[in-house]
C-alpha positions as CSV (number, residue, x, y, z in Angstrom):
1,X,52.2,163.4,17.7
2,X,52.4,167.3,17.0
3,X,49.5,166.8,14.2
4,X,48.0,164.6,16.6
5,X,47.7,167.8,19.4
6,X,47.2,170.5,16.4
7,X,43.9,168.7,15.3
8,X,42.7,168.0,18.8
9,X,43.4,172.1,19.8
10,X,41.2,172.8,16.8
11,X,38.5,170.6,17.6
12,X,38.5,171.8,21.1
13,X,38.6,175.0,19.6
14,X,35.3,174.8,17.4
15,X,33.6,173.4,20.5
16,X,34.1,175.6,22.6
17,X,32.9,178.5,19.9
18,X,29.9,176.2,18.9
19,X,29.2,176.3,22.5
20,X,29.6,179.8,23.1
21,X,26.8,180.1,20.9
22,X,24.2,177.6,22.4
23,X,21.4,178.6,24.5
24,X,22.4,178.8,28.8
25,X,20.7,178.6,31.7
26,X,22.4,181.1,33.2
27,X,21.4,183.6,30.4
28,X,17.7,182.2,30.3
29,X,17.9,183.2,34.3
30,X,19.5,186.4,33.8
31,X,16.8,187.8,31.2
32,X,14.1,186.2,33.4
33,X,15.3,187.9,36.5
34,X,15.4,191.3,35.1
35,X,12.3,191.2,33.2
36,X,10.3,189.7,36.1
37,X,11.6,191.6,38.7
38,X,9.7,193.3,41.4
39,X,11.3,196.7,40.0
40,X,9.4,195.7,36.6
41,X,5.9,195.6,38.4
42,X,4.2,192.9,36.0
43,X,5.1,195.1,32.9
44,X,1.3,196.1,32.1
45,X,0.7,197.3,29.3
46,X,0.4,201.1,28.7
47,X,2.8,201.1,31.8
48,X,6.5,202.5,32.3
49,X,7.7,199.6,33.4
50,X,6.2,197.6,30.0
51,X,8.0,200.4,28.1
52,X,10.8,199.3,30.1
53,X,10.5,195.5,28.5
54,X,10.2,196.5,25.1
55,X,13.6,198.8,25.3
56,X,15.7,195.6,26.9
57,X,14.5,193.3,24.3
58,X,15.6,196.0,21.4
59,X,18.7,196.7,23.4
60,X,19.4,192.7,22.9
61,X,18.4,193.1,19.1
62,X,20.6,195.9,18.5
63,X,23.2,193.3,20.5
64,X,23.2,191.0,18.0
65,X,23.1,193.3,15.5
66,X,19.8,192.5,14.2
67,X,18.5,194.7,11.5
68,X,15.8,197.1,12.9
69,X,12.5,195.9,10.8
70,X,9.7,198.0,12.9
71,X,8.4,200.9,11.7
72,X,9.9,203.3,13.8
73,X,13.9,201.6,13.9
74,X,12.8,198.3,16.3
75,X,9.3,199.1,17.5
76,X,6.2,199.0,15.6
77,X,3.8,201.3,18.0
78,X,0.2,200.5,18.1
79,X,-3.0,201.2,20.6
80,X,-4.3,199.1,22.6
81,X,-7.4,198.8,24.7
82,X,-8.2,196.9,28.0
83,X,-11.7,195.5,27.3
84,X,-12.1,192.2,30.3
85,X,-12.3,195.2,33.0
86,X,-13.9,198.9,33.3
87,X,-10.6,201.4,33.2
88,X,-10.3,205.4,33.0
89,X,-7.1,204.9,30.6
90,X,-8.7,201.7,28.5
91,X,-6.7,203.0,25.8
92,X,-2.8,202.4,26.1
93,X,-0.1,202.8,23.7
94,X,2.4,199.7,23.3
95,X,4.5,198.5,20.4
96,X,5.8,195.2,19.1
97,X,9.6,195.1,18.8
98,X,11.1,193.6,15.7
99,X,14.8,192.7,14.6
100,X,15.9,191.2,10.9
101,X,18.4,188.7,10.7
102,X,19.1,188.9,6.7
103,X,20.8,186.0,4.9
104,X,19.8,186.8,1.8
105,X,17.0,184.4,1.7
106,X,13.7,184.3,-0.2
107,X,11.6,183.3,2.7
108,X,12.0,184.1,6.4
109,X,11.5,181.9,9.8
110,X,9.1,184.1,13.1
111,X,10.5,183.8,16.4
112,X,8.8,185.5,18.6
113,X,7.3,185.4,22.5
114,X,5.0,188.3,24.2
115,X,6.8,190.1,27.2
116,X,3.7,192.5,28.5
117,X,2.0,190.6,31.6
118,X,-1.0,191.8,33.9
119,X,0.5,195.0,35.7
120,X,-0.2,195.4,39.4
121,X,-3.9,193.3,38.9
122,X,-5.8,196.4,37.5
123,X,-6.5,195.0,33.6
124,X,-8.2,192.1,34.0
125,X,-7.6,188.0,33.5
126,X,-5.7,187.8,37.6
127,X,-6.3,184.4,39.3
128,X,-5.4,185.8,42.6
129,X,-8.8,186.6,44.4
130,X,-8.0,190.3,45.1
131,X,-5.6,191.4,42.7
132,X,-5.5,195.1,42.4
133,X,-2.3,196.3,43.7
134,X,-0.5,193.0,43.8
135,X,2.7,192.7,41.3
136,X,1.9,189.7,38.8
137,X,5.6,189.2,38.0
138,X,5.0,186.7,34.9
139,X,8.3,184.9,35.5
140,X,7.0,181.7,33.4
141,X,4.5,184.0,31.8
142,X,6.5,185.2,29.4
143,X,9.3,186.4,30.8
144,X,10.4,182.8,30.0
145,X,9.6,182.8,26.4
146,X,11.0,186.1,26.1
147,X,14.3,184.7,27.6
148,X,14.1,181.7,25.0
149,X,13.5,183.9,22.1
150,X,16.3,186.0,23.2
151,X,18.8,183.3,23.3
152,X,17.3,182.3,19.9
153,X,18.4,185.6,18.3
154,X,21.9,185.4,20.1
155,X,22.0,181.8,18.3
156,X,21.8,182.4,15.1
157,X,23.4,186.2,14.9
158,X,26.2,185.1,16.3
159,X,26.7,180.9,15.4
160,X,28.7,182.3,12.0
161,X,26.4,180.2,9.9
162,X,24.2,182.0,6.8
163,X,21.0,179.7,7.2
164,X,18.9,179.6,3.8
165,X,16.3,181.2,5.9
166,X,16.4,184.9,7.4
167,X,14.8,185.1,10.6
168,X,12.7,187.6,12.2
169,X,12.8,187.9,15.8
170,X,9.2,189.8,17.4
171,X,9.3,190.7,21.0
172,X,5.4,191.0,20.8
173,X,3.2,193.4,23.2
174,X,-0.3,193.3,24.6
175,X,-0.6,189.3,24.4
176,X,-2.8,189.5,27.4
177,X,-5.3,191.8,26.1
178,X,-6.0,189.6,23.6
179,X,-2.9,189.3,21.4
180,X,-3.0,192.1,20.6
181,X,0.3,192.7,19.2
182,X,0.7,189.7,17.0
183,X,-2.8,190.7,15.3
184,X,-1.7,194.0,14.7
185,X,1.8,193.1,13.2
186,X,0.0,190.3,10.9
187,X,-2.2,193.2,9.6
188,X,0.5,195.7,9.4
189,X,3.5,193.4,8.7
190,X,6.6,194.9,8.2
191,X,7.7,192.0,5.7
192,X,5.2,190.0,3.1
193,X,3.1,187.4,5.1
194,X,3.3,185.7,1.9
195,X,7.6,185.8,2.1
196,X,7.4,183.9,5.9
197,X,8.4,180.1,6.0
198,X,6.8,179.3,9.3
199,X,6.2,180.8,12.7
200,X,7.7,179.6,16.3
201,X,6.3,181.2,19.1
202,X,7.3,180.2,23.2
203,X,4.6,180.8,25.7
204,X,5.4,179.8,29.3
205,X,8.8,177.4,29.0
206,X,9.7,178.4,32.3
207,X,8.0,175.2,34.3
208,X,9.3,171.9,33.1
209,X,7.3,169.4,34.2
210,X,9.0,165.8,33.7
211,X,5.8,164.1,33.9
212,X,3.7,165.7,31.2
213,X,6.8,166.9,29.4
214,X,7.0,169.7,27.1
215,X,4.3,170.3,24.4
216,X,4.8,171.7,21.2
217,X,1.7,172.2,19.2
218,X,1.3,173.2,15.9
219,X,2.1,169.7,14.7
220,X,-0.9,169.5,12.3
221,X,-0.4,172.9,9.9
222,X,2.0,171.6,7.8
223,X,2.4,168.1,6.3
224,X,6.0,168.8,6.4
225,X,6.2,168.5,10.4
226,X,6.0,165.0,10.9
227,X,9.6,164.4,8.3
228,X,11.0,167.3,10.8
229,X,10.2,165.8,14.2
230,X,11.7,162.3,13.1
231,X,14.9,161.9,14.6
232,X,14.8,164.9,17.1
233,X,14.9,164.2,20.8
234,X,16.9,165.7,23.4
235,X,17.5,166.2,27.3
236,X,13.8,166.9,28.4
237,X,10.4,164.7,27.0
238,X,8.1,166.5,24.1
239,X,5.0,165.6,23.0
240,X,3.3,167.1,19.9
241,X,-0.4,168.1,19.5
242,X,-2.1,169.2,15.9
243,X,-3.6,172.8,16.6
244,X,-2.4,175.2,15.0
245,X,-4.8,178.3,17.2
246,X,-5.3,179.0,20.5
247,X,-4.6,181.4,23.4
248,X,-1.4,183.1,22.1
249,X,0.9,184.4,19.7
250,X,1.1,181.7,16.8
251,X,-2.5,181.9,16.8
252,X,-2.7,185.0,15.1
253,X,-0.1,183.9,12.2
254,X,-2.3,180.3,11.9
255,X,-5.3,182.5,10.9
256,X,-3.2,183.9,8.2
257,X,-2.3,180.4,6.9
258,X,1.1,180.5,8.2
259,X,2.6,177.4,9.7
260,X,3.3,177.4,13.2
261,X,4.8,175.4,16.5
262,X,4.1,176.3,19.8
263,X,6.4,175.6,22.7
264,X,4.8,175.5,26.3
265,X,5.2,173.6,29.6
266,X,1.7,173.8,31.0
267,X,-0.4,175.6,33.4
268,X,0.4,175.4,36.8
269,X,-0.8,176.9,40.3
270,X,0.8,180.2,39.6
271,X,-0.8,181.1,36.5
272,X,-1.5,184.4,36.5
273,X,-0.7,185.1,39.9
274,X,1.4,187.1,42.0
275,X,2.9,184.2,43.1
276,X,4.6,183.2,39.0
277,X,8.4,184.5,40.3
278,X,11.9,183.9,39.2
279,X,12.9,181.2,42.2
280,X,10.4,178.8,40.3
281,X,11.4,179.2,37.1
282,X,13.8,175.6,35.8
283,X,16.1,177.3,33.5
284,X,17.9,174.2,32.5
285,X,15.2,172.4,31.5
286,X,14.1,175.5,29.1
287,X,17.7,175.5,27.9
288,X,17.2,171.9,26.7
289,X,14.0,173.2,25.1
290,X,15.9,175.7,23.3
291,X,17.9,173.0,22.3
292,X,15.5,171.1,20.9
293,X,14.0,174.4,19.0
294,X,17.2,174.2,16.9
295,X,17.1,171.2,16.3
296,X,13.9,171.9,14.8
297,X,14.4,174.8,12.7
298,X,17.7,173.7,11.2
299,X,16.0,170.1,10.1
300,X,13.3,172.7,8.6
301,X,16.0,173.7,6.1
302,X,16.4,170.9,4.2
303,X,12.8,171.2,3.1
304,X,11.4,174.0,0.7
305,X,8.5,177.0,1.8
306,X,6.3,174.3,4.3
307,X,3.4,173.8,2.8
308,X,0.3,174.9,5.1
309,X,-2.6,172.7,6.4
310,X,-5.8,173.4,8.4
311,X,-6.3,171.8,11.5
312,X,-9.9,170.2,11.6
């Protein structure tokens, strides 16, 4: 009976750590409500408050004591210029943020997620008829990918597992200038292009809809996808679609022949709007997202370097 209790306490025991690992809604919230507060004023880029962004999501780096890999400790500073609208200060300097998980590995997994959004309405791309001087919070977009990405890097810094991937975590800025960011670090990457496995990027996870369901695209630049996906479900629907390109992140890595998925919930009334806040944000259904993203990249390492494939 004693043995009988000892192995139960241990089993409870590793469940509860293996769950103190797991991604949360109620962290998802907490780094959505911070980054898309009003306080934060859309974090546009060039701005204080974007500057703002960046320095959380190194603080949560250094956190998880992820290995600076910018080229100034986490960030990797670049220019960039406002081109959809005519500006005084067109020219406004940003930076990616980075952080190295090393295990030692020969090839390395990208998470990343952009966390600049449109500003007060003064750089162009608004929705909202009369934007200047309107906060665009950018709750779904991206605090919410930010927020997964986030978890991500809490997830595997801290499960006590040495992957046989590394992972390289990029908190990425100027997405909506024209990504910006993720072209300049795929130009000036801090680690061989050639030396990354594949490349996750979460764009808008904020608004599960249960009808359309998640989608993750991607599914067509590796043949090695399809053997991943089978077998993976979870507590929210997926559906998968083949393109590898498109208007964020991954796209940039895709150009460089790099594999990529590509997690988003869909477009919705908000979209880049004033109106994209915290209160609308379903953190539990990104949590099972999340979920599903590990799922994911752990099947990924039973496979070697994915093989890449152009979408036609």
């Amino acid at each position: 009976m004693k043995l009988a209790y000892l192995l139960a306490a241990i089993l409870w025991s590793v469940t509860v750590s293996a769950q103190d690992y797991t991604p949360t809604a109620a962290n998802i919230s907490h780094h959505i409500e911070f980054l898309a507060s009003d306080a934060m004023k859309g974090r546009g880029t060039g701005s204080k408050q974007n500057e703002k962004a960046a320095k959380y999501v190194a603080k949560q780096f250094k956190k998880y004591h992820l290995t600076p890999l910018g080229t100034k400790g986490y960030q990797q500073p670049f220019t960039a210029k406002v081109r959809r609208v005519v500006v005084k200060d067109s020219l406004r300097p940003t930076k990616n943020i980075i952080g190295f998980l090393d295990n030692g590995a020969a090839h390395t997994i990208v998470i990343g997620a952009h966390f600049d959004h449109l500003g007060e309405g003064r750089q162009g791309s608004s929705k909202e008829e009369n934007p200047e001087g309107k906060i665009h919070n950018g709750a779904d977009d991206n605090a919410s990918g930010v927020a997964g990405m986030l978890e991500l890097a809490r997830y595997f810094s801290s499960n006590d597992v040495k992957e046989p991937y590394n992972f390289l975590f990029i908190g990425f800025g100027a997405e909506e200038l024209g990504l910006l960011g993720s072209r300049h670090f795929v130009a000036n990457p801090t680690l061989p292009l050639a030396n990354i496995n594949f490349m996750t990027n979460m764009d808008m996870i904020g608004r599960y809809n249960p009808t359309r369901g998640v989608g993750i695209g991607g599914y067509g630049t590796s043949p090695s996808w399809p053997q991943i996906f089978e077998g993976v479900s979870g507590g929210v629907r997926f559906f998968t679609d083949k393109a590898g390109s498109g208007g964020s992140d991954h796209g940039s890595f895709y150009a460089k022949q790099i594999p990529v998925l590509f997690f988003h919930t869909g477009g919705h009334d908000d979209y880049h709007k004033p109106t994209d806040d915290s209160d609308k944000i379903d953190a539990k259904a990104a949590e099972e997202i999340l979920k599903i993203q590990i799922q994911l990249i752990e099947k990924s390492f039973d496979i070697p370097k994915l093989e890449f494939s152009e979408v036609k």
